[in-house]
Residue, then its C-alpha position, 0 to 999 in steps of 0.5 A: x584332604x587336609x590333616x589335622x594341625x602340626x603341634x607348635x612350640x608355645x607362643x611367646x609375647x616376641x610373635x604373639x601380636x605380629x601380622x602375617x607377611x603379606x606375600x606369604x598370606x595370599x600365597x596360603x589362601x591361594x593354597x587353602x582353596x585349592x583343596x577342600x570339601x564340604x561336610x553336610x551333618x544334621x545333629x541327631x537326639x544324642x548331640x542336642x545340647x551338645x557344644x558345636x565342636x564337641x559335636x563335630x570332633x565326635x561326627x567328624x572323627x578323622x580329624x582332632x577338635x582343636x583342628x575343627x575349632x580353627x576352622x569354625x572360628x575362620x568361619x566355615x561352618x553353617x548352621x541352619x545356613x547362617x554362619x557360625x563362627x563360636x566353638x561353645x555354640x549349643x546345638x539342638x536334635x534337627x540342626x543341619x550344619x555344613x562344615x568347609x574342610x579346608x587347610x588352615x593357616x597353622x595346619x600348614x605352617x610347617x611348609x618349607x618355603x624359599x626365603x634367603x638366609x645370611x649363612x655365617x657358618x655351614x657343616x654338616x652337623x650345624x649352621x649359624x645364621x645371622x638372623x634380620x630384624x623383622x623375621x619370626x623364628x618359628x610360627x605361631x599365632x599371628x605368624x603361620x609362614x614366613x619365619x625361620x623355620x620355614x626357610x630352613x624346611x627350604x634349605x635342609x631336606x633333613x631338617x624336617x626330621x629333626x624338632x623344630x627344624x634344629x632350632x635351639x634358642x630364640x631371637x625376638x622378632x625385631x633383635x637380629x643377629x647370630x642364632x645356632x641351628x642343628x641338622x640333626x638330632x644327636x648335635x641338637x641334643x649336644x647343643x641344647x646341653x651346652x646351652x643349659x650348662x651356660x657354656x654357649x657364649x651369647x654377647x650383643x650390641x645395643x642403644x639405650x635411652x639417656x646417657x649412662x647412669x652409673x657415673x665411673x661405674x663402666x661395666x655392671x653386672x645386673x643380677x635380677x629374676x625376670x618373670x612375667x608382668x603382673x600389670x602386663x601379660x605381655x610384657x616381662x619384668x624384674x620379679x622378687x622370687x620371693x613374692x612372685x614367679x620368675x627365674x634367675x637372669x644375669x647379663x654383664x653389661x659394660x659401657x661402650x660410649x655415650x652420644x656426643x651430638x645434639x638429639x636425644x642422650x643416648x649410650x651404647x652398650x656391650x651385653x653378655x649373656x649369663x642366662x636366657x631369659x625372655x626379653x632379658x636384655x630388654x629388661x635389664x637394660x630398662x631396670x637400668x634406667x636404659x630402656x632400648x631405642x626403638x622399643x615400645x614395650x619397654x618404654x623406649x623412644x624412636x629416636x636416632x631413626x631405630x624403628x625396633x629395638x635397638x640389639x643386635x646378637x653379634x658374637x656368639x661362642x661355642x665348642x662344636x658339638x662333633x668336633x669338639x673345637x671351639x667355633x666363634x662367629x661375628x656377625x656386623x652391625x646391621x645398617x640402621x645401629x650403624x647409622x645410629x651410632x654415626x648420628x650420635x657421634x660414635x662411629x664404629x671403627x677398629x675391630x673386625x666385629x664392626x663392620x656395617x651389613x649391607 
């Protein structure tokens, strides 16, 4: 008999809006079928009045009310033989309900599943994972399999004691590049300092809209507050912390090249990360006048054949949290920025970072 639900990390605007991957969803309904049971209840004087999953939390003890909710809403509930799919559904003494207990999505969602990684760097204490564009790091609403997570829980038997699976820090769903992953409590402790202490180095590659603005000016260092924005839940922006909430972000930003084709005015920068803000880069660079290629939530056109925003997490820095000596990684420019920055006249060349991923 299934469980109630694993608790998840908080959703965030990266996972909120993605579909489930069609492979994994067929597979999970296959999974939630095999296993279930029907509860029949008749709501007695005490529950009448009552809300539905109320009701059911309360005859139905062994399993928790936000559990029960789910499947309501998945529409496994009967009342008086007409579907019921509303939680705050007011019940009357001589109601018969008949509830499918069944698995739900997020009840199953942290599953290992085989899903390949590109390893960068492996020991025993943690790994650094050059991460797609298109994967989801940890499930969540609209994401219950798939992610990295899930390919983790695969791969390292022990991650599944350890939260989270060892991951430390984020990618948004469509940035790809380098992420460090934990396998174990003591260097996910270790690594989560570090982080908090600003001493993990986190530098990215990305294509802004429109030639770059700041004239002489090569490198800049954008010191604004990002908080969520107020015209947008789901989108983040630079705030005034004295008229709204929000945390202090800085990233270093230093220009590369601008396009020097036809098409659409485009530059390339370098951004280094000073904190780890939702979204940061993608905002700063829109506050800059440089909204990211490929980037509809913050205004950035398709152009150059990017399809997702155009970032790429490829060096980051650290002190191995076991060893104590410093660890750095590279991970190449996936295929589409490449192509993109050939198209626009500046064809990555020379330093080892550079290469493009197959």
């Amino acid at each position: 008999m299934p469980g109630g639900p694993i608790p998840l990390l908080p959703d965030s605007p990266e996972i909120a809006d993605d579909a489930l991957l069609p492979d994994a969803a067929a597979a999970d309904e296959s999974a939630l079928e095999a296993d279930e049971e029907t509860r029949e209840l008749m709501v007695d004087a005490a529950g009448n009045g009552q809300r539905l999953d109320r009701f059911l939390a309360g005859a139905v003890a062994e399993f928790s009310r936000s559990y029960l909710q789910q499947l309501i809403e998945a529409g496994l509930l009967t009342r008086n033989g007409q579907p019921c799919s509303k939680a705050a559904t007011k019940l009357r003494a001589g109601d018969r309900l008949a509830l499918v207990l069944r698995a739900t999505a997020q009840s199953q969602a942290f599953v290992a599943q085989d899903i390949p990684l590109d390893i960068v760097h492996e020991d025993a204490h943690l790994v650094i994972i050059n991460k797609p564009a298109g994967m989801v790091v940890h499930p969540a609403a609209g994401n219950w399999s798939g992610t990295l997570l899930n390919a983790l829980l695969h791969r390292y038997a022990e991650a599944a004691q350890v939260p989270r699976a060892g991951i430390v820090h984020r990618l948004d769903k469509d940035t790809s590049g380098l992420m460090v992953v934990a396998r174990d409590r003591s260097t996910m402790d270790q690594l989560v300092q570090q982080i908090a202490a600003r001493e993990v180095g986190r530098e990215y590659w990305a294509i802004g809209q429109g030639h770059w603005k700041r004239g002489s000016e090569q490198a800049c260092s954008v010191d604004a507050a990002i908080g969520r924005d107020p015209r947008n839940r789901l989108r983040m922006a630079v705030v005034d912390l004295a008229h709204q909430s929000g945390k202090t972000a800085r990233t270093d930003i230093t220009l590369v090249g601008n396009s020097t084709t036809g098409g659409a005015p485009a530059c390339w920068v370098q951004c280094k990360l000073h904190t780890g803000r939702t979204h940061q880069i993608r905002v700063h660079m829109q506050h800059l006048g440089h909204p990211l290629l490929g980037d509809a939530t913050y205004g950035g056109a398709q152009a150059w054949g990017m399809q997702r925003q155009a970032l790429h997490a490829f060096r980051l820095s650290l002190r191995h949290p076991v060893t104590g000596q410093p660890l750095q990684c590279v991970a190449p420019l996936p295929a589409d920025m490449h192509d993109a920055l050939q198209a626009m006249g500046l064809p990555p060349q020379a330093p080892a970072f550079f290469p493009v991923q197959p």
